[in-house]
N, C-alpha and C positions, 0 to 999 in steps of 0.2 A: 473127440479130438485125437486120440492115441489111436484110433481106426482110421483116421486119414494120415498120418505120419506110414501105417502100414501099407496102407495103399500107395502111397508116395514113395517108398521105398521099395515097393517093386519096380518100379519105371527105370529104366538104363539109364535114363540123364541124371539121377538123385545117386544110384552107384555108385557111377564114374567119378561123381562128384563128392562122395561118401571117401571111395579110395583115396583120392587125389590127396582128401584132407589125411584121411590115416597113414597115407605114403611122405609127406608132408611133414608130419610127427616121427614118424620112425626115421627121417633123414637128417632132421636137427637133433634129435635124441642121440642115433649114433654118432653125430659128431660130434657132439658135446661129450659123449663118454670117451671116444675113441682121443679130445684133445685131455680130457680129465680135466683138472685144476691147472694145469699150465698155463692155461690163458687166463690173459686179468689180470687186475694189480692186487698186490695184497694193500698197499698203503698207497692212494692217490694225493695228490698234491696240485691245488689248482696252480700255480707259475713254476714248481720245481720239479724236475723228473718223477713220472711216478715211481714205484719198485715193484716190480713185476713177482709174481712166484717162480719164475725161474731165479730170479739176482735171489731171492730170499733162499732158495733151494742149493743153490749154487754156496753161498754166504754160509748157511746152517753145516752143509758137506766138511766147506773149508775145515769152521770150528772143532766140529766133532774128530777130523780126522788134525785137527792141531792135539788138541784134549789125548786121542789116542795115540798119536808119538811121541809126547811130552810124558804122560804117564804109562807107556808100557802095555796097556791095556786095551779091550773093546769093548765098546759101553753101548748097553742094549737101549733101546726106543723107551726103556723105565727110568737108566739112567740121565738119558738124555734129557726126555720129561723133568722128573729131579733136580738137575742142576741146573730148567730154565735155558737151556741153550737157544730155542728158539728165540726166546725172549731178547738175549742179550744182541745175537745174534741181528733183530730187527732192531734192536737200537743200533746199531754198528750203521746198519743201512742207509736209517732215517737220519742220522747227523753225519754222514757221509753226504746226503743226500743235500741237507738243508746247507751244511757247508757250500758244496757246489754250488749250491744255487745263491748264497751270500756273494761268492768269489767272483761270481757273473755278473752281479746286480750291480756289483761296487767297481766293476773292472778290477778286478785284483788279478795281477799273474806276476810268474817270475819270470826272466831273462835264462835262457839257457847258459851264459855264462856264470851266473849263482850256482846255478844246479851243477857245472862243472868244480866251482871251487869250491862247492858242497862236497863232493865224490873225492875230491885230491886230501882236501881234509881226514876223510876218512882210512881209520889204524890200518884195515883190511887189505888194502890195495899199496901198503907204500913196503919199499923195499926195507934190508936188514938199515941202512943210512938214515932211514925214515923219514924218505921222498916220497913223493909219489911217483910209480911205477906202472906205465901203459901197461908194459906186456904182463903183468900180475892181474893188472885188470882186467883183459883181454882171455888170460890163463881161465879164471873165475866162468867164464861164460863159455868155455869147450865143453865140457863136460855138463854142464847144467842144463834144467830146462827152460829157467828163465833168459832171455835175449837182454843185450846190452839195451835195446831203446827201448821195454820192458823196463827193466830197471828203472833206465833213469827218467820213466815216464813217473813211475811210483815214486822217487826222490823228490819229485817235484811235486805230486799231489800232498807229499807227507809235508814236503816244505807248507806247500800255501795252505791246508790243514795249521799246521803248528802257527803259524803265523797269522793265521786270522782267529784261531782261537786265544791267541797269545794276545792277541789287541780287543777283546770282544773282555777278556779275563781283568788286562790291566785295566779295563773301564768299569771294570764294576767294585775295584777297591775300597772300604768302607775305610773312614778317616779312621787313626786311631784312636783317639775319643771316644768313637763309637765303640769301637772293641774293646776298649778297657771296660767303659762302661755295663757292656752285657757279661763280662768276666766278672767284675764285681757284685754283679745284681744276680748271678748264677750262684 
């Protein structure tokens, strides 16, 4: 049997076709190496966005480079391992994640008017009278990198964040009964 595979493998038609399949492998191989791990999701979700390795990648960067301008330091791939940062990090994503996809499900959004009287609320932006002051608010974003409609894109995710977790929280109150009772029996 292995003496006709040889014979058959001399013929130009079984070559060509021999190549084809090894040129075949070395063109998805290199492109699989050449994308790395970038592509794909780390965490899929059949109805809610999935989170790709770049968000995760992107998300991990943030942290570690929070971690190192809060504490002064640079924290090597041991430390980071260490303190779990991926970890927490992928939790940050996936209730980001499942949040959005609650806020969608329920139709939840806010009014750009809240998010305005959200912003004017805020100590940052109001003059020495303590008003609110455009051009304070306006000052704030010359010099930065974040953009005004940046901003108050995130004022408003934080809003509908805090607010649906804020009603998901107040529903799950145990009477106080309940918690005397497990105080006592502790």
């Amino acid at each position: 049997m292995i003496s006709k595979f040889r014979k058959g493998a001399d013929s130009l038609l079984v070559r060509i076709l021999l190549g084809l399949i090894a040129l075949s492998f070395v063109g998805v191989g290199g492109a699989a190496f050449i994308n790395g791990n970038s592509s794909g999701d780390v965490v899929s979700f059949s109805d809610a966005d999935s989170i790709s390795f770049e968000e995760f990648h992107v998300a991990k960067a943030k942290e570690v480079d929070f971690l190192q301008r809060q504490n002064g330091i640079n924290l090597t791939e041991e430390n980071i391992a260490e303190l779990g940062i991926d970890n927490s990090a992928l939790k940050k994503l996936i209730n980001d994640s499942m949040i959005e996809y609650l806020a969608k499900y329920y139709e939840f959004d806010i009014s750009d008017e809240k998010v305005i009287a959200y912003v004017k609320k805020t100590p940052f932006f109001k003059n020495s009278n303590g008003e609110f002051d455009l051009s304070v608010f306006k000052a704030a974003f010359n010099n930065s990198l974040a953009k005004e409609e940046e901003y108050l894109a995130s004022v408003k995710h934080h809003l509908i964040t805090s607010t649906m977790l804020g009603t998901f929280m107040d529903a799950f109150n145990p009477p106080k009964m309940m918690t005397e009772n497990i105080v006592n029996y502790m």
